[in-house]
N, CA and C atoms as a LAMMPS dump frame, in Angstrom:
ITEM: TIMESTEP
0
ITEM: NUMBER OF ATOMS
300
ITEM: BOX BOUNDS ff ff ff
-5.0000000000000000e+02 5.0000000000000000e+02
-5.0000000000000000e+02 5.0000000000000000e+02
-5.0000000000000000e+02 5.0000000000000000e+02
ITEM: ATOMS id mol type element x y z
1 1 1 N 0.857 -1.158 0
2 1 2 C 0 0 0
3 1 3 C 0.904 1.223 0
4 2 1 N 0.554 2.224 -0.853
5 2 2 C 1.729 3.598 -1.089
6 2 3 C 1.079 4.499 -0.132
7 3 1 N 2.119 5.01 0.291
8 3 2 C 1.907 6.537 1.063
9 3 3 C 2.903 7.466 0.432
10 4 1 N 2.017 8.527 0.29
11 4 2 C 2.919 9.607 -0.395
12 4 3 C 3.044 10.958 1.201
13 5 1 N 4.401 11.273 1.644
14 5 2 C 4.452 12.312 2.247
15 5 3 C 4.644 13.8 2.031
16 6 1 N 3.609 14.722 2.32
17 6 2 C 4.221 15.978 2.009
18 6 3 C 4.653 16.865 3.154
19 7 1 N 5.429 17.821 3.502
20 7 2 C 5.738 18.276 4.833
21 7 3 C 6.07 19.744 4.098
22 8 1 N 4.871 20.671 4.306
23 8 2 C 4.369 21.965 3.408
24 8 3 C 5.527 22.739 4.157
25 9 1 N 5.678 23.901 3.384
26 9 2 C 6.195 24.938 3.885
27 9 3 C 5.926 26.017 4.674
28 10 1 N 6.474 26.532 5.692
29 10 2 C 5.954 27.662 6.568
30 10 3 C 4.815 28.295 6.076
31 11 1 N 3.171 28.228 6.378
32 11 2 C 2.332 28.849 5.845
33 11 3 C 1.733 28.542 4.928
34 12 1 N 1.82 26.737 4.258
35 12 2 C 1.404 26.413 2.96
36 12 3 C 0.646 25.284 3.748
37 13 1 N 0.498 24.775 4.727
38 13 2 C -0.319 23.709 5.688
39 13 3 C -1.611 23.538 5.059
40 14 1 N -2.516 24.643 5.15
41 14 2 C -3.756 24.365 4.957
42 14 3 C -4.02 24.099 3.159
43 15 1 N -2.995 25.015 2.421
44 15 2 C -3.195 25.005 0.944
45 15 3 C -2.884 22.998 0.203
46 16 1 N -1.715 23.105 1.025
47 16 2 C -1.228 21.867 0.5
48 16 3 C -2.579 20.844 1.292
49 17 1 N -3.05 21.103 2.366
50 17 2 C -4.108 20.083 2.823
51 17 3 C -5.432 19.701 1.875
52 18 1 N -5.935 21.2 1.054
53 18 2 C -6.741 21.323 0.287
54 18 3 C -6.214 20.408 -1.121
55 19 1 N -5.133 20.961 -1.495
56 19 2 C -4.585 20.547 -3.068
57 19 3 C -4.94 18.625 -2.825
58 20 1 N -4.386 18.022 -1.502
59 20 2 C -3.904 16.482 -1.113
60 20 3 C -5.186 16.232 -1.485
61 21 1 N -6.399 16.481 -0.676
62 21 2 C -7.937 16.219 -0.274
63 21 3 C -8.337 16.277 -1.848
64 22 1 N -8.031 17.112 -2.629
65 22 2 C -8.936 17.66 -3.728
66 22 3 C -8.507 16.188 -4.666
67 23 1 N -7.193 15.946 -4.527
68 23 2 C -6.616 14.896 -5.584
69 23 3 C -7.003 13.738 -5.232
70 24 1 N -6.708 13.305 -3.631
71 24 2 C -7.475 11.787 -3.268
72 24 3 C -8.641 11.567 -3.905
73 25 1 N -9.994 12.82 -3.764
74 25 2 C -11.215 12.875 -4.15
75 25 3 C -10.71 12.522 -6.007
76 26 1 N -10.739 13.172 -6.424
77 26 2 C -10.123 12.922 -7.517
78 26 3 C -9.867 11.443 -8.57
79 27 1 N -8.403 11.332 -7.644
80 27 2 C -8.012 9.851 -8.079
81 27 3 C -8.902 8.953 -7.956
82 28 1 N -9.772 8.726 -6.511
83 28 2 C -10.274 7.56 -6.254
84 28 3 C -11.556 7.423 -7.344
85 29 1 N -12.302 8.625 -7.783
86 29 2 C -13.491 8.797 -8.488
87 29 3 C -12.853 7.959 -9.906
88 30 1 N -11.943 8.456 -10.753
89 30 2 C -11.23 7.791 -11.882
90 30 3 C -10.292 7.286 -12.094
91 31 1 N -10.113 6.374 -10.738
92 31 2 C -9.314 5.12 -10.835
93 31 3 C -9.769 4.006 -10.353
94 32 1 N -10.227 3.245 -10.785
95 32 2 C -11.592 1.841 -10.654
96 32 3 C -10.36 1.287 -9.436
97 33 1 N -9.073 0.896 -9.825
98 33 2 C -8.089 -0.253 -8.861
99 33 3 C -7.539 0.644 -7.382
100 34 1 N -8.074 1.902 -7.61
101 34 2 C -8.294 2.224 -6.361
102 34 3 C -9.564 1.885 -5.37
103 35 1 N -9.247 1.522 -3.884
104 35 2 C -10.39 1.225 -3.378
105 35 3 C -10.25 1.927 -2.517
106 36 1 N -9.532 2.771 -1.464
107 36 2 C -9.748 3.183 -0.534
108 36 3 C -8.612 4.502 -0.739
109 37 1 N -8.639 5.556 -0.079
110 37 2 C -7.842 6.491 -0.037
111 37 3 C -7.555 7.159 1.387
112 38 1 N -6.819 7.622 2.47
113 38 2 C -7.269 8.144 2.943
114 38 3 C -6.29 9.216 3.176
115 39 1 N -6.621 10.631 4.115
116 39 2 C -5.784 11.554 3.874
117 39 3 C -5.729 12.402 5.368
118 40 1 N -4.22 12.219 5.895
119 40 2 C -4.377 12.664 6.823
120 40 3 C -3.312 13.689 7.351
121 41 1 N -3.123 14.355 8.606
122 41 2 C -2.423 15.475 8.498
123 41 3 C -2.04 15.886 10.138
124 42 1 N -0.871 16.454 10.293
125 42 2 C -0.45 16.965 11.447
126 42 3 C -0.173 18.17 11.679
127 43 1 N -0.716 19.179 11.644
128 43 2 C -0.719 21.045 11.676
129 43 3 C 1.007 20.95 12.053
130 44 1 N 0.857 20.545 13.827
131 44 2 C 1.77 20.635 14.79
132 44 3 C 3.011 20.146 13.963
133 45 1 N 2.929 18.934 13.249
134 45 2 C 4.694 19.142 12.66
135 45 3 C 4.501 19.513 11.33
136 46 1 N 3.207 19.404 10.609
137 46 2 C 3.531 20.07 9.271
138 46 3 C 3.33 18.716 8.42
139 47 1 N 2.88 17.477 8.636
140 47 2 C 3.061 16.658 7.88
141 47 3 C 2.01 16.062 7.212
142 48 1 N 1.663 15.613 5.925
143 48 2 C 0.483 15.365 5.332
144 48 3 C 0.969 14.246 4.658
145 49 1 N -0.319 12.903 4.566
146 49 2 C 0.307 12.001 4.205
147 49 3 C -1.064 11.485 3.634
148 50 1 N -0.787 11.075 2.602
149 50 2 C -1.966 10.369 1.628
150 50 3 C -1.632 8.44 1.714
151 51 1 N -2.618 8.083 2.222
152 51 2 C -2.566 6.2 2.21
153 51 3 C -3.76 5.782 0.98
154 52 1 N -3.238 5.05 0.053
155 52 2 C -4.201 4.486 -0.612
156 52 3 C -4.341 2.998 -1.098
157 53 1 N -5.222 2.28 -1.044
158 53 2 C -5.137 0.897 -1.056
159 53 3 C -5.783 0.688 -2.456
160 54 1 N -4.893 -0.032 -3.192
161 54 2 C -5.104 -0.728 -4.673
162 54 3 C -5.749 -2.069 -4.217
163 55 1 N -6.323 -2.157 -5.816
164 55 2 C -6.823 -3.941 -5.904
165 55 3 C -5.308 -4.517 -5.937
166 56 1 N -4.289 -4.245 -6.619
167 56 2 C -3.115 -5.242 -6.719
168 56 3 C -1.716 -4.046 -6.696
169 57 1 N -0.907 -4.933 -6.842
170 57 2 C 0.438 -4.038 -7.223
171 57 3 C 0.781 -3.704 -8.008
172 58 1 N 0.5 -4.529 -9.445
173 58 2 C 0.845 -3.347 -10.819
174 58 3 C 0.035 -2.109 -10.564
175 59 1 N -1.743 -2.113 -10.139
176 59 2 C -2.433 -0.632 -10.474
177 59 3 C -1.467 0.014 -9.42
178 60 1 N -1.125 -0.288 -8.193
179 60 2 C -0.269 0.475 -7.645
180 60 3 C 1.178 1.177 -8.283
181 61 1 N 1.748 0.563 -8.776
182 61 2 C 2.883 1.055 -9.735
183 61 3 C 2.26 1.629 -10.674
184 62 1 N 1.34 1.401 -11.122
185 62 2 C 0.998 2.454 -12.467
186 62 3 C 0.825 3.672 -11.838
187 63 1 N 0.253 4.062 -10.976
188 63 2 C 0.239 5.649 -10.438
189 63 3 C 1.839 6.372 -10.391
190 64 1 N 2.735 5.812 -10.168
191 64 2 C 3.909 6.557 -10.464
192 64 3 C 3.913 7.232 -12.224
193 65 1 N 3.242 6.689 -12.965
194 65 2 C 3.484 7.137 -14.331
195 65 3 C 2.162 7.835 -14.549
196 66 1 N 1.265 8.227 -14.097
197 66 2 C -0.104 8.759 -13.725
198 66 3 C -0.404 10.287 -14.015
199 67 1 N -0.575 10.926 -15.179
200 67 2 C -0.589 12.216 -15.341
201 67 3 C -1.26 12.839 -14.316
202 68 1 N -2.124 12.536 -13.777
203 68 2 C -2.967 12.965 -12.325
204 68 3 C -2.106 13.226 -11.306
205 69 1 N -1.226 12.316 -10.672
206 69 2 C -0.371 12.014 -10.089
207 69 3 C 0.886 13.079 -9.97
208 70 1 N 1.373 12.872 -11.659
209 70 2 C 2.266 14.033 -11.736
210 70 3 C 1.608 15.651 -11.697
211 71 1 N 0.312 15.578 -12.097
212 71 2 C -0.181 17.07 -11.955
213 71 3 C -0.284 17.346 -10.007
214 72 1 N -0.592 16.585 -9.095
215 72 2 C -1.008 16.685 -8.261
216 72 3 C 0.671 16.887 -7.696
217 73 1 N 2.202 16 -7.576
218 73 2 C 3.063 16.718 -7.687
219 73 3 C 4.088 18.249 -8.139
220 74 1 N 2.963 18.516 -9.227
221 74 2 C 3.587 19.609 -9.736
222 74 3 C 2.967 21.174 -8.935
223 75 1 N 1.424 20.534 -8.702
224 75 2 C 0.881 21.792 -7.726
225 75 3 C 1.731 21.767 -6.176
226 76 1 N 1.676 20.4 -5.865
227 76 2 C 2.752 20.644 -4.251
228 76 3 C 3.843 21.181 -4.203
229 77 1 N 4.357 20.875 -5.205
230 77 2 C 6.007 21.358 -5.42
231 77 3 C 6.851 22.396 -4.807
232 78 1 N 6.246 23.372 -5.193
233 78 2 C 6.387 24.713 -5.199
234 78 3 C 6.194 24.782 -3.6
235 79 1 N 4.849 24.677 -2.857
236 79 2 C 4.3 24.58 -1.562
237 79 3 C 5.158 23.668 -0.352
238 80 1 N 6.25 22.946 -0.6
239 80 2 C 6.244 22.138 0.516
240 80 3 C 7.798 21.858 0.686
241 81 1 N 8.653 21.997 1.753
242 81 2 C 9.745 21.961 2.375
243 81 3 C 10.88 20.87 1.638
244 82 1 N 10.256 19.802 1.324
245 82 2 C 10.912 18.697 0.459
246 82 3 C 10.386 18.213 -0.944
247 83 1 N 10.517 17.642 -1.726
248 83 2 C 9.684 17.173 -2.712
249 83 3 C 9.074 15.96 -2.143
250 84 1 N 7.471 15.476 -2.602
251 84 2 C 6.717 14.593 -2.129
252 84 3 C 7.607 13.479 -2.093
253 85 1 N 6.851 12.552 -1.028
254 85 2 C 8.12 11.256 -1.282
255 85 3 C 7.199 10.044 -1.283
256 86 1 N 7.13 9.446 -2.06
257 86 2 C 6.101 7.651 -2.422
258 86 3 C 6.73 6.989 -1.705
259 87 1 N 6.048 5.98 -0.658
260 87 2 C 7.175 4.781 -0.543
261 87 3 C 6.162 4.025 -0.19
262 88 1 N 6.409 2.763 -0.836
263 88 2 C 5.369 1.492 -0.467
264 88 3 C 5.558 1.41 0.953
265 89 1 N 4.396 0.654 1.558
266 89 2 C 4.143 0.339 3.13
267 89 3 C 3.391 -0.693 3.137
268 90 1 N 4.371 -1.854 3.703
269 90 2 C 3.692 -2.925 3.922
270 90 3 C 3.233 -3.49 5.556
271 91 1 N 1.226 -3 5.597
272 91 2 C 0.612 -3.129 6.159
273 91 3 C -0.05 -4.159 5.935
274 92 1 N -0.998 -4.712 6.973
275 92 2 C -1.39 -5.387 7.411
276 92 3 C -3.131 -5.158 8.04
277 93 1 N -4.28 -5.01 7.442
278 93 2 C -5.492 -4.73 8.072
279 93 3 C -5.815 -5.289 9.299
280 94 1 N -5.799 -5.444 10.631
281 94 2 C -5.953 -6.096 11.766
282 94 3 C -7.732 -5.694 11.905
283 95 1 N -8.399 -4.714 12.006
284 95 2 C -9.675 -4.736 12.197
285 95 3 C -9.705 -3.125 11.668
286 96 1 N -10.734 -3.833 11.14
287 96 2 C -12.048 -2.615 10.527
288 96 3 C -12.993 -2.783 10.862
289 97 1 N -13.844 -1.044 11.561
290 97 2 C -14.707 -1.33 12.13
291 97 3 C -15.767 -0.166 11.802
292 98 1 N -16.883 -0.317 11.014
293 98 2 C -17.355 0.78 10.715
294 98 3 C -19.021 0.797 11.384
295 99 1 N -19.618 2.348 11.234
296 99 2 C -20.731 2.421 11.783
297 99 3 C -22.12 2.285 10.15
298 100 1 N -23.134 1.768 11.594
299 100 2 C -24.244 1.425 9.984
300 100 3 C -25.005 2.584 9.84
């Protein structure tokens, strides 16, 4: 499962939170081998991190070559202390628990 990190620049927190949110919404709508996205964030250190769960691992590797992907890099860019960073994460679902 990929997580992409962004860690915005002095004063770009909330922009880069919007740009992350707008693209998850985004991707997940027109990408079928996406199933889950989620997007989360730490004011206090600055850190924003997108988790998204594929049907398999090629659709996962295909998002590195993903014009979406690269557009959604090219708006952070500019906004954030480091350049975004992908790195697979191998998790494990222990319980999911949702309300009806």
């Amino acid at each position: 499962m990929p997580s992409s990190r962004c860690a915005p620049s002095q004063g770009h927190y909330r922009e880069v939170a919007g740009i992350s949110s707008a693209f998850a919404a985004d991707f997940l709508s027109t990408h079928d081998a996406l199933e889950t996205v989620l997007v989360t964030g730490n004011e206090g250190s600055g850190v924003i991190r997108g988790i998204g769960v594929f049907v398999d691992k090629p659709a996962d590797d295909d998002v590195n070559s993903d014009p979406l992907f690269a557009a959604f890099n090219d708006a952070v860019t500019p906004l954030v202390a480091e350049p975004p960073n992908r790195v697979e994460m191998e998790l494990v679902l222990l319980h999911l628990f949702t309300a009806d």
